[in-house]
N, C-alpha and C positions, 0 to 999 in steps of 0.2 A: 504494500500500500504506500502510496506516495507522500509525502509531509504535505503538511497542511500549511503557506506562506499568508498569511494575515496580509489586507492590503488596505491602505489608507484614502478613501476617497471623504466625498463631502456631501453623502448623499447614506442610506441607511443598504447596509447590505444585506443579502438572506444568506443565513448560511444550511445547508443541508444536516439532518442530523448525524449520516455517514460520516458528513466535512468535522463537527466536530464530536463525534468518537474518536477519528484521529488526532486532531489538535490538541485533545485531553491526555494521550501519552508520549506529547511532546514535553521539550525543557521550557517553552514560552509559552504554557496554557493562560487562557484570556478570564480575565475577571467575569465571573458568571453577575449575574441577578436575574432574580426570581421574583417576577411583578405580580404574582397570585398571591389570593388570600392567606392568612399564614396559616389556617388549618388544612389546605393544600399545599401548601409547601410541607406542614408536615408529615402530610402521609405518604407525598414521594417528589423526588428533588436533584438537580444534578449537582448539588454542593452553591457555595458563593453565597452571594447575598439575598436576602428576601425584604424585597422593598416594596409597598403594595404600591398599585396604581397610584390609589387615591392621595398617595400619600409622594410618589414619585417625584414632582418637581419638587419639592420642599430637600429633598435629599444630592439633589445634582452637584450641589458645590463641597460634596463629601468623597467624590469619585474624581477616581486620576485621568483626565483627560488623554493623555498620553498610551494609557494604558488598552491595548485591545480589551475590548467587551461583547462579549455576546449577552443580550437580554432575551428572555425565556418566558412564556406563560402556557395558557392550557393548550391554545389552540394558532396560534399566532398574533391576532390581532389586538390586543394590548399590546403585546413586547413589540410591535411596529410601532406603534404612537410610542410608549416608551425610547425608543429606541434614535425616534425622531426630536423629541426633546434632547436626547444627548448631541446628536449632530446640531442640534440649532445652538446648542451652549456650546460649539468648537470642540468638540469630540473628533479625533479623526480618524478611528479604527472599530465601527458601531455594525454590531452585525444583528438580527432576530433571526431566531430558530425557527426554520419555515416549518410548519405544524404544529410546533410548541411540543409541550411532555408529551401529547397523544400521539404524535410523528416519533419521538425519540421512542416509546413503548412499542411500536411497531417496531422498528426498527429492530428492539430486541427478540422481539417471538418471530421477527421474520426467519 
């Protein structure tokens, strides 16, 4: 399987959940967050942070800009608007997990 190269645009990227299974047993794995409720995060989760939506902008100037981030929810579309909020505060490495946990759980039973 090939590495997975992080790439810096100014726009929100998808990343596949294949793409980061393998990003994750690299040495440069990307700061997760978890925009789901926290009783969903805790009943399954791919580690990082757990920032809810509603509560999301309030938290942006707590994260490293610099840092690649993949943002994660059930299905995709919070962790896009999430995701968009980081790109508009000069984030340059912003990806969402296209399907969110229900894409990554497939993934695994596939």
């Amino acid at each position: 399987m090939s590495k997975f190269i992080p790439t810096e645009l100014e726009v929100v990227q998808f990343i596949e959940p294949l793409e980061l299974r393998q990003w994750l047993t690299q040495d440069n794995v990307p700061m997760l967050i978890d925009v789901r409720e926290k009783e969903k995060y805790q009943e399954f989760n791919l580690g990082g942070n757990n920032i809810s939506i509603l509560e999301f902008a309030s938290h942006i100037n707590e994260l490293d800009p610099d840092e690649p981030t993949v943002v994660y929810c059930q299905v995709g579309q919070k962790s896009f608007n999430a995701a968009t909020l980081l790109i508009q505060s000069d984030f340059s490495s912003v990806y969402s997990l296209k399907g969110g946990i229900e894409g990554w759980i497939k993934l695994l039973k596939g």
